[in-house]
C-alpha positions, 0 to 999 in steps of 0.5 A: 659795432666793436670798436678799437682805440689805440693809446693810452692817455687822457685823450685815448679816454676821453674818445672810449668816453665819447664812443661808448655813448653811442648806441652803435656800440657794443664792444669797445677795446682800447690798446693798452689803455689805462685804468679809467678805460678799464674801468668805463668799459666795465661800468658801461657794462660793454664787451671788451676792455684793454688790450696790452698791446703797444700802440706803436706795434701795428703788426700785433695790433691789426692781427687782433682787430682782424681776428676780433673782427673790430668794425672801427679803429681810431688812433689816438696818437702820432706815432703809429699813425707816422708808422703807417698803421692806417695803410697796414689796415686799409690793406687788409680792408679794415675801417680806421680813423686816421690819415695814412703814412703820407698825410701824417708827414704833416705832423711827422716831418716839420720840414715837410709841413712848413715846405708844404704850407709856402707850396699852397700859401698857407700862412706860416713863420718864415722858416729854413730848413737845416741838416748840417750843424754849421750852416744852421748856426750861421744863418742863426748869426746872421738871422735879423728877427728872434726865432724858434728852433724846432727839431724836424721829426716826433719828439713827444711834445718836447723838440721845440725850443723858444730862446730867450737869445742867440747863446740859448738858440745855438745851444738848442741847436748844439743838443738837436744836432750835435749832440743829438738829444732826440735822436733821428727827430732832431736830424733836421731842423727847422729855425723860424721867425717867432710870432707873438699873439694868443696861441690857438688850437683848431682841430677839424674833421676831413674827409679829404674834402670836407673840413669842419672845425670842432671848437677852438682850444686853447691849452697851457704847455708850461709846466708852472703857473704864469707859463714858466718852467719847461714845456710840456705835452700840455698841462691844461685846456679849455674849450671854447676860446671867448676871443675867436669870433664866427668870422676868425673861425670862417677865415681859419677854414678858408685861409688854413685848413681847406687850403691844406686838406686841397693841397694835400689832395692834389698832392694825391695824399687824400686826407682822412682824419683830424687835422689839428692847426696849432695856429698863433693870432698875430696882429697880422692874422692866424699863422700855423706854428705847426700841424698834427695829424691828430685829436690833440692831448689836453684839448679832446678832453675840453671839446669831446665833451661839449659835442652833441652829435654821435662821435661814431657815426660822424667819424664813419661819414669821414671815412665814407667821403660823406662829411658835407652831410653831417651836421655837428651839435655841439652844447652852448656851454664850456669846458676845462680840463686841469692836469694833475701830473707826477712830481718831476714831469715833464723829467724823471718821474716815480710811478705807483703812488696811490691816487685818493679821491676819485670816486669824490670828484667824480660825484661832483656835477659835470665833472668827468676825470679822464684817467692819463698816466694810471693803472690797477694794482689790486683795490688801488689805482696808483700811478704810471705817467707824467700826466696822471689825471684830466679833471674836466668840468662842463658848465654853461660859462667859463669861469663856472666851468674853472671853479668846478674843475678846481674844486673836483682837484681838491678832492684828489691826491696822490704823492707828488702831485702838481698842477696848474692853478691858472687855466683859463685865465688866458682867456680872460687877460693875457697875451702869450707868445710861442713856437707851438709844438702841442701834444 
């Protein structure tokens, strides 16, 4: 088979990874890819490599994957998949991994999403949707419970704002709408109640009518240490959660992600792909903060690695409406990812610092380093993102999986570098609180 991926991040890597161990696989391209896809292709000794092509350019991109003749697409991120790229491929009987323009409304749109979710009762925040300025101001004013104010459309991880109070909350909504600080995302707005719990991530294989979670995530969106500092699209994740017990996961299908892929069935949008449930533990049960449409970025790099099974053949059973006949392995062990980012992520950033150490961290047991924001200049690998770098460790316990992931960090450098030094921790105390918007 050849197969293509479209991105260029960490979780783009981390699926080149997953799929080039699939003896399936002959020739893997990756669009546009970065150095660490570059350079797996190479070593696997495969045919392909990356593709520059802008993951957002679906004309260019299904011109290649037909002339090519590639046999399975697989998109990484959001925005191509909201632009339609899988309706423009299954038009020209091309196989592809992703929902189509309509079923990713429920990422695209969070005014969709949250509509959606009271039309099949799937429980959520109580919410309102804005389009004018002043009427979204006074229901704030008049809102009796602390909220969130989400910008409605794709913002990169960013249009999610959790204040602290009113004056920050009418501020939040001042950029979005007034001055419009993203742009058409920000057009509609969504302010809803804040829930407070543990914050959980569920990303789950459809058919469009077989749904199968894969391991529960839970990923850090702060830029600092003790979740302080402006969000992020996420600095950090580990995989399993030790809190989610067989029962919680039972109630998170049949109360959450069967109810939404029936729904969107019966809204004749039949759902082949991920769906990711951003989902918060409340003392009241699992609430959706948010829906992706989408593998998530950091947690594919945690939960890739612990599945067993055939990546390939399980997303073909997906396309071919045969899910309920697979059965997914996944290693009784865990997983975490740290993310080594630029100086100033998640603002301004430099590019082309030379990266030390790789090659020493990856020698480590069990660490693999999913390459993010970096490309090639010549001998080096230098720079070229926000999010640089996912350290991930696999060991058959959390806190092994922490310290060995910790120590691959400490062979790696580049100018500027920035990390968090508390993953997984959460999993062992803390009780966080948010709005959602995960990457």
């Amino acid at each position: 088979m050849k197969v293509l991926i479209i991105g260029s991040g960490g979780r783009e890597h981390a699926l080149a990874w997953k799929v080039a161990q699939s003896p399936l696989v002959k020739g893997l391209w990756v669009a546009p890819g970065n150095a660490g896809t570059e350079l797996l292709v190479e070593r696997r000794g495969l045919a392909g490599g990356n593709v520059p092509l802008n993951a957002e350019n679906v004309p260019e991109l299904l011109d290649f994957a037909e002339t090519l003749g590639i046999d399975l697409t697989i998109v990484g991120p959001e925005a191509p998949l909201a632009l339609g790229i899988v309706d423009a491929f299954l038009r020209r009987k091309l196989a592809i991994f992703g929902p189509t323009q309509a079923g990713a409304q429920i990422e695209a749109s969070k005014a969709f999403a949250k509509d959606f979710m009271a039309r099949h009762k799937i429980p959520t925040a109580r919410f309102a949707v804005f389009e004018d300025y002043q009427q979204a101001v006074d229901y704030l004013r008049q809102a009796d419970f602390p909220v969130v104010v989400k910008a409605s459309g794709l913002a990169a991880g960013k249009g999610v704002f959790v204040p602290e109070d009113r004056a920050r909350a009418e501020k939040a909504l001042y950029e979005m709408m007034v001055r419009r600080a993203f742009g058409e995302a920000g057009e509609q707005v969504v302010i809803e109640e804040r829930l407070y719990g543990q914050e959980l991530s569920v990303l789950a294989l459809s058919d469009g009518r077989t749904v199968v979670p894969l391991p529960p995530a839970q990923d850090y969106k702060r830029a600092f240490d003790g979740d302080q500092g402006p969000n992020t699209g996420g600095m950090g994740a580990y995989a399993p959660v030790p809190f989610v017990s067989q029962e919680l996961l039972q109630e998170i299908q049949r109360t959450i992600l069967q109810p939404a892929v029936d729904g969107l069935r019966k809204e004749g949008i039949p759902y082949v792909g991920v769906l990711y449930a951003g989902l918060m533990l409340t003392a009241q049960g699992p609430r959706v903060l948010e829906f992706n449409c989408r593998f998530g970025d950091p947690e594919t790099q945690v939960v890739l690695p612990l599945l067993e099974s055939d990546l390939v053949e399980v997303i073909q059973a997906c396309i071919a409406g045969r899910l309920k006949d697979v059965r997914l392995e996944f290693r009784p062990a865990a997983a975490v990812t740290v993310v080594l980012a630029s100086r100033g992520y998640p603002g301004p950033y430099d590019k082309g610092m030379v990266i030390q150490g790789l090659e020493r961290a990856e020698a480590l047991d069990s660490v693999i380093v999913f390459h993010a924001g970096t490309r090639r200049a010549g001998q080096d690998i230098v720079t070229n993102g926000g999010r640089v770098l996912n350290v991930t460790a696999v060991a058959p316990s959390l806190p092994e999986a922490v310290a060995r992931a910790y120590e691959a960090v400490q062979h790696i450098s580049f100018e500027g570098m920035h990390y968090r030094r508390d993953i997984g921790q959460s999993a062992l105390q803390a009780v966080g609180t948010g709005g959602g918007d995960g990457a």
